[in-house]
PAROFI-476781 format. One record per residue (C-alpha): residue number from 0; x, y negated, z negated. Coordinates in Angstrom, 1 decimal. Layout:
residues N
   nr    east   north      up
  NUM       X       Y       Z
...
***
This chain:
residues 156
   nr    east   north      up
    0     0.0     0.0     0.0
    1     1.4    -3.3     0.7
    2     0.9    -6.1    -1.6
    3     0.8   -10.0    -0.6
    4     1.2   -12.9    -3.1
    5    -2.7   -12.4    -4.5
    6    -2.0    -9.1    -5.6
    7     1.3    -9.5    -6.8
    8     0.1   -12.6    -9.1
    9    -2.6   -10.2   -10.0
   10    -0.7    -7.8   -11.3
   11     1.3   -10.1   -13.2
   12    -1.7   -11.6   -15.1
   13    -3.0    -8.3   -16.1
   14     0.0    -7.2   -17.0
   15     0.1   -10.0   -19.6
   16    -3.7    -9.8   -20.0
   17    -5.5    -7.5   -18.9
   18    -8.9    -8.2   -21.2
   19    -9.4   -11.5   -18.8
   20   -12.4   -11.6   -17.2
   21   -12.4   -11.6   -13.7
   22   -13.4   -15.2   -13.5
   23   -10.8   -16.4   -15.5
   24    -8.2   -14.4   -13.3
   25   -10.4   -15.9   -10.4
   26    -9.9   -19.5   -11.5
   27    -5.9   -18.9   -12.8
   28    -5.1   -17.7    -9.1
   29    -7.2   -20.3    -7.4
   30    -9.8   -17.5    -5.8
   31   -13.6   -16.2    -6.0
   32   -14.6   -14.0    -8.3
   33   -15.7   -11.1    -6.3
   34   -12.6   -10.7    -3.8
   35   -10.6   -10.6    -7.0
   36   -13.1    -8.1    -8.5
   37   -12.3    -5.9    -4.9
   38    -8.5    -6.5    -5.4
   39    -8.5    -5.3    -8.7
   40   -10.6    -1.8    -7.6
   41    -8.4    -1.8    -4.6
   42    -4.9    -1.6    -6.9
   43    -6.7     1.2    -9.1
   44    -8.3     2.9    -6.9
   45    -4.2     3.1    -5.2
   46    -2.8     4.3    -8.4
   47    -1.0     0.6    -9.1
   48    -3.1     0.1   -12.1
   49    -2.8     3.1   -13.9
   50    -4.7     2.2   -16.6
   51    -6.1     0.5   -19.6
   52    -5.6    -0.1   -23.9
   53    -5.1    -1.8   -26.5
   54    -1.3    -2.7   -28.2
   55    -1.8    -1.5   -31.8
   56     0.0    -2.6   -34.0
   57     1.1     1.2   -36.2
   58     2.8    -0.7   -39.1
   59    -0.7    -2.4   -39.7
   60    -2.3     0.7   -39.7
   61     0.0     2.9   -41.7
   62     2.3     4.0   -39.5
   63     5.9     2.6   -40.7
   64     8.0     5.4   -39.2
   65     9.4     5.1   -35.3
   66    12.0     7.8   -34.4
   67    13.9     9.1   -31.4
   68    14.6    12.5   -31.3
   69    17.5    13.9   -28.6
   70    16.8    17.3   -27.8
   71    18.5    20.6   -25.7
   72    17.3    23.5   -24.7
   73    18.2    26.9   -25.0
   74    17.1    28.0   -21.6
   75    16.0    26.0   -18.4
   76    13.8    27.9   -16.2
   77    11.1    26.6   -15.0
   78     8.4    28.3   -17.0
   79    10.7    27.8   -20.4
   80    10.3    23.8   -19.2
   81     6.8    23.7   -18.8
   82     6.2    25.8   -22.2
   83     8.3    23.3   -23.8
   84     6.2    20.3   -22.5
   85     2.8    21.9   -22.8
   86     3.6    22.2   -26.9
   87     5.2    18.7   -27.4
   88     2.3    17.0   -25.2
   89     0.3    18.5   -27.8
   90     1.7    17.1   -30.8
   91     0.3    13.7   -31.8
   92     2.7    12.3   -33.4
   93     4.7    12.3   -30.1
   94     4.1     9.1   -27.7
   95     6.9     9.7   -25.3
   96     8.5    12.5   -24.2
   97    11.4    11.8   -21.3
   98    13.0    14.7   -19.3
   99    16.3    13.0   -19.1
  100    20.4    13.7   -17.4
  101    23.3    14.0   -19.7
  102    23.9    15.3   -23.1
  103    20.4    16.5   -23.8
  104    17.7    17.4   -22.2
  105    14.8    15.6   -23.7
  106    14.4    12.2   -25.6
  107    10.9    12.2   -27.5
  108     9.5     9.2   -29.1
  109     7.3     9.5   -32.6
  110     5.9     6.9   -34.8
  111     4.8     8.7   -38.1
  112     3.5     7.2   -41.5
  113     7.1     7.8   -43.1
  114    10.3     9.8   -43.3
  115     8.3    12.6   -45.4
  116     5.8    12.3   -42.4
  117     8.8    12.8   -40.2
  118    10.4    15.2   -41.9
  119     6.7    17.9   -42.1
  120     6.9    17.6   -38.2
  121    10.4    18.7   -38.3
  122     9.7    21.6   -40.6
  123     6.0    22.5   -39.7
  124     5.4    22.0   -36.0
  125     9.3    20.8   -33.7
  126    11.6    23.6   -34.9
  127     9.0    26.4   -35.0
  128     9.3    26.2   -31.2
  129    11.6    28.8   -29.8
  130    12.9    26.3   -27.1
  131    15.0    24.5   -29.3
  132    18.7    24.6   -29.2
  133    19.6    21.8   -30.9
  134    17.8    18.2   -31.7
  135    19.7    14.8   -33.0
  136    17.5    12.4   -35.0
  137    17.5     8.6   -34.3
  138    16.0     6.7   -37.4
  139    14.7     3.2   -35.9
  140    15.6     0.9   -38.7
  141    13.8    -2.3   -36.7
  142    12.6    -3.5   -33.6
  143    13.7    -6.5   -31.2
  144    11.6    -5.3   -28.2
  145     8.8    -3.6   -27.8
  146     7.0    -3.9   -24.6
  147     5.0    -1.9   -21.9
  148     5.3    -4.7   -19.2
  149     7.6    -3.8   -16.2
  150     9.1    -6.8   -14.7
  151     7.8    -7.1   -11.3
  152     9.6   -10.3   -10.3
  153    12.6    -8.6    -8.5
  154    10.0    -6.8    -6.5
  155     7.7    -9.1    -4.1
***
């Protein structure tokens, strides 16, 4: 799909909004209402707009604990992969899970109440899995950044 200046600004604004109504992204990029309503159907319906939700905020709500976990394998055939996956896209606590290159294999993000929260996934659900070969922890002790916006600027 190719994009022209409309839908690139479009994109941008929902990126950093994307509760506006489509009048008031209308009005910001100087259009009608209902071609920007098409647009904005157009960029879903093409897989640009992936989706929806709401930024909560997980300290506010209990949730104190971010960690990274770095983990390898002990085998690497495809079904061994997908079995892997399939159980830590079941776990909760997990947000991200990243097949990556280089000293591991996979880099998992949680966010948890606390250590002790962290620590009964460690012991009760991560290293039950037969998978495992070995797994680094990486406590988050704060945050500069945290953002799900992708800078589009270098692209159009």
């Amino acid at each position: 799909m190719r994009l022209d200046a409309t839908d690139q600004q479009l994109l941008i604004l929902l990126q950093e909004d994307s509760n506006q109504t489509v009048k008031a992204l209308a009005e910001k990029l100087g259009k009608s209402t209902t071609p920007i309503f098409e647009r904005i159907k157009k960029l879903e319906k093409e897989g640009l707009i992936d989706g929806y939700s709401a930024r909560i905020n997980a300290k506010k709500i209990g949730l104190k604990q971010t960690v990274f976990i770095a983990i390898s394998l002990q085998g690497h055939t495809r079904s061994y992969l997908e079995k892997f996956v399939n159980e830590i896209n079941s776990f909760p606590e997990v947000i991200e899970c990243h097949r990556v290159s280089g000293g591991f294999d996979y880099l998992l993000k949680l966010v948890v109440e606390d250590i002790e929260a962290y620590e009964r996934f460690i012991i009760t659900k991560l290293t039950l899995l037969p998978y495992i070969g070995n797994l680094q922890s990486h406590i988050v002790l704060s945050s500069s950044k945290e953002t799900n916006r992708l800078d589009l600027s270098s692209l159009f």
